[in-house]
DRENTOR-493573 format. One line per field, with one value per residue (C-alpha): chain; x, y, z. Coordinates in steps of 0.2 Angstrom, whole numbers, plus 5000, padded with zeros to 4 digits. Layout:
ch	[A; ...]
px	[X; ...]
py	[Y; ...]
pz	[Z; ...]
***
This chain:
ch	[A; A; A; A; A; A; A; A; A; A; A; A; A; A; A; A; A; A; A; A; A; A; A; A; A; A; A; A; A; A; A; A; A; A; A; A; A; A; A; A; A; A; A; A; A; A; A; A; A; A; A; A; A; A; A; A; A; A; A; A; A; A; A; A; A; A; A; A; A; A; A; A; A; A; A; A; A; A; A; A; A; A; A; A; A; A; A; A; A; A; A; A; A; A; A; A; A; A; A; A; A; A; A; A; A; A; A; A; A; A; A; A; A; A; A; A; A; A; A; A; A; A; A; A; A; A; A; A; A; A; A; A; A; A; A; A; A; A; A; A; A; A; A; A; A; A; A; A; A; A; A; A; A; A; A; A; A; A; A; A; A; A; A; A; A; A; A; A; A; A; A; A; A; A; A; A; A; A; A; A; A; A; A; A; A; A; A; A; A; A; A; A; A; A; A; A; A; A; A; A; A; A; A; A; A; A; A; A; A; A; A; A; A; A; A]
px	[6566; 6553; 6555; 6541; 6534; 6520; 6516; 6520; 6531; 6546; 6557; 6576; 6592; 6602; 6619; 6623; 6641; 6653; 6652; 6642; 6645; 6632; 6635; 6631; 6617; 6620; 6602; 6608; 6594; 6593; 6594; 6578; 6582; 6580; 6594; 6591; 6595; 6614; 6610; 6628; 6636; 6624; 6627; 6647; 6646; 6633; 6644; 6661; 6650; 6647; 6663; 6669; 6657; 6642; 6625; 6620; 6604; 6597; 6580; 6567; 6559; 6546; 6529; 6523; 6512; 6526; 6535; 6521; 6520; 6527; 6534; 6530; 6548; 6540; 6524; 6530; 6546; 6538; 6531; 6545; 6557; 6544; 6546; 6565; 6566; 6554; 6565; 6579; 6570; 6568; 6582; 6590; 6580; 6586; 6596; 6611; 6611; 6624; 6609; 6618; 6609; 6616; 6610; 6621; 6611; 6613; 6606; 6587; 6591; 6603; 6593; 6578; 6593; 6595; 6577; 6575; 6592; 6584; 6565; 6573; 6587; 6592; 6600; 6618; 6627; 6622; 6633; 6627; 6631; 6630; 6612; 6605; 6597; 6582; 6571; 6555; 6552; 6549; 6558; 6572; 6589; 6599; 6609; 6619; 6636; 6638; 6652; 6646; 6651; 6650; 6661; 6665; 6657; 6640; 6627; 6611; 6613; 6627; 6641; 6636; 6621; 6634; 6642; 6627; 6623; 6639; 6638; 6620; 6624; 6639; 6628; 6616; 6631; 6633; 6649; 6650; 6664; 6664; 6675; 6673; 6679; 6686; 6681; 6667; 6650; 6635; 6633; 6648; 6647; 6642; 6655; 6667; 6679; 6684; 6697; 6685; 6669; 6684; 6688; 6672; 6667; 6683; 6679; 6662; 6668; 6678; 6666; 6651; 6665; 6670; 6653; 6641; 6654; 6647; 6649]
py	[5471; 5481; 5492; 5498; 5517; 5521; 5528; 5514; 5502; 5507; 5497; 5496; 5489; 5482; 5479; 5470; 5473; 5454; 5449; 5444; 5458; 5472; 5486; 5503; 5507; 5521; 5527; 5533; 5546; 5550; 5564; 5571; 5558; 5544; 5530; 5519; 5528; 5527; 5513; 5503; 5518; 5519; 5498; 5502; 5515; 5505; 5490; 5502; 5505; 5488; 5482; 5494; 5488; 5498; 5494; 5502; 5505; 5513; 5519; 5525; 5536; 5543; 5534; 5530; 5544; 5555; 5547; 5554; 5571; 5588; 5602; 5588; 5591; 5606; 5596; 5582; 5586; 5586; 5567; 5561; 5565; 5557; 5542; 5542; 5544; 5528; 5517; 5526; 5519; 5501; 5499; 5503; 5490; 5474; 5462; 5464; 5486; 5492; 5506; 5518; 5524; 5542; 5547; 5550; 5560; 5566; 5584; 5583; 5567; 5579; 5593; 5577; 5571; 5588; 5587; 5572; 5573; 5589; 5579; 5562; 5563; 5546; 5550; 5551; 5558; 5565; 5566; 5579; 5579; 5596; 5599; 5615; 5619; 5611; 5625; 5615; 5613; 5627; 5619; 5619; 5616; 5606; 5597; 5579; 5579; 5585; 5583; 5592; 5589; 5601; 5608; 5625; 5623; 5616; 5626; 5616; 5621; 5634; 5628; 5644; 5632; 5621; 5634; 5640; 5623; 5621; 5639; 5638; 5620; 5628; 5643; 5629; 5623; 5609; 5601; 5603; 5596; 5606; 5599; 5610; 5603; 5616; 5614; 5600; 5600; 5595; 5575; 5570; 5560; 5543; 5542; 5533; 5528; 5547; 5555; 5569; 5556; 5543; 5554; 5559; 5541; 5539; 5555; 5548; 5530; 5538; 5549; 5539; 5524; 5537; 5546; 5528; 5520; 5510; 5520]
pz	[5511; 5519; 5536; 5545; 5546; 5551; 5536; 5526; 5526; 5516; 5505; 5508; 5501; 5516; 5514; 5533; 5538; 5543; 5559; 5574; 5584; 5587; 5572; 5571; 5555; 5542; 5533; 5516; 5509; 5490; 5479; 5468; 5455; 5464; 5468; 5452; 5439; 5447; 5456; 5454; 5462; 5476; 5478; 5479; 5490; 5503; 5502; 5506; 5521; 5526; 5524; 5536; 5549; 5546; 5542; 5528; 5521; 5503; 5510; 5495; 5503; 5491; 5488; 5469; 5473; 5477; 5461; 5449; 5459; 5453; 5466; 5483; 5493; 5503; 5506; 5509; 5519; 5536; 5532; 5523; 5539; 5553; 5540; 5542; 5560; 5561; 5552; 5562; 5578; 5571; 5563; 5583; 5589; 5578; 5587; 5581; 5581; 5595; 5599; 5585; 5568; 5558; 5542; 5525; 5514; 5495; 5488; 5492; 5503; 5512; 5513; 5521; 5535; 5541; 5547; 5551; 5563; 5574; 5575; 5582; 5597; 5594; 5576; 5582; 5565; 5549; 5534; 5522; 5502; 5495; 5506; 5517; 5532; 5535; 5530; 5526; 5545; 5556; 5572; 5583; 5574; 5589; 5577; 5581; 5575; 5554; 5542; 5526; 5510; 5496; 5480; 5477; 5458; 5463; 5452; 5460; 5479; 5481; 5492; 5503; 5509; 5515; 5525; 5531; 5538; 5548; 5554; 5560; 5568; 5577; 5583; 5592; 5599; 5590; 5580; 5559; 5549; 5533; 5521; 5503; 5487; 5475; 5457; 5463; 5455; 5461; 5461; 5466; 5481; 5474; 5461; 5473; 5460; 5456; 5469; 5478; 5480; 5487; 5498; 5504; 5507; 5519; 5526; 5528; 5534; 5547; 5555; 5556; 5564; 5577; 5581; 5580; 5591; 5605; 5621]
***
């Protein structure tokens, strides 16, 4: 299906959690890689989420243009996280939202739901695979609640970025979970058939249940 940005509108993969009753909604962010090239463990992990109650969306957030681009993250950061908090805001609209939306976000996609979380109040949560500080965007860093994700051997973005996230999210007063891995490369996160990426998605599954909870 399609959501609307103003942008553009944005294809998704919704994976809608049983029920009648209003549910929270997870935007799930890719890496530089995109999600098809892992696709089936992306799937697994959105349906994990679903099946728990939440709403779970794979949001493709790059353009074709963006696709055939070289060297665009820094460019196209600033867009790309506007682009997210508008689906953020519509996906809080649908009939069956319960007014909560957080964002789980992998490397890049990580780095993306940082900045989206301190441009839009109404992001509730962010779940952060192996990302950074959001230091494309020259703004504010009022954080909503984090649990970072990262392992001790990740040679693509230093698990020091992971602590420098939650230690810059606590200095603005907000509340990070940092949870390190030890021997843990980069990547992990969607594998959720091995026993660190498991246990990040119940992690991950527990947090966004306790901070999307209805009030």
């Amino acid at each position: 299906m399609k959501l609307p940005a103003k942008e553009r509108d944005v294809r998704v993969i919704h994976f809608r959690a049983p029920g009648n009753a209003p549910h929270p909604a997870a935007l799930m962010l890719h890496g530089a890689g995109g999600f098809d090239r892992r696709i089936a463990d992306y799937k697994r992990y959105a349906s994990a989420l679903a099946d728990q109650g939440i709403d779970a969306y794979l949001v493709y957030y790059y353009s074709a243009q963006d696709e055939a681009s070289v060297g665009t993250f820094e460019i196209r950061y600033p867009a790309w996280a506007k682009l997210v908090d508008d689906l953020a805001d519509d996906v809080i609209k649908q009939k069956d939202s319960n007014g909560k939306v957080g964002l789980v976000g992998f490397s890049n996609g990580g780095i993306l739901a940082t900045g989206a979380s301190i441009l839009d109040p109404r992001i509730n949560a962010a779940v952060i695979y192996y990302g950074t500080v959001p230091w494309p965007l020259d703004a504010p860093r009022l954080y909503p609640p984090l649990l970072i994700l990262h392992g001790d051997a990740d040679a693509v973005i230093s698990v020091n970025a992971g602590i420098e996230l939650a230690d810059n999210a606590r200095e603005q007063g907000g509340s990070a979970d940092l949870v390190i891995y030890p021997d843990e490369v980069h990547g992990f996160g969607s594998n959720i058939t091995s026993k660190n990426g498991a246990d990040a998605l119940a992690r991950t599954i527990a947090f966004l249940r306790r901070e999307l909870a209805a009030q």
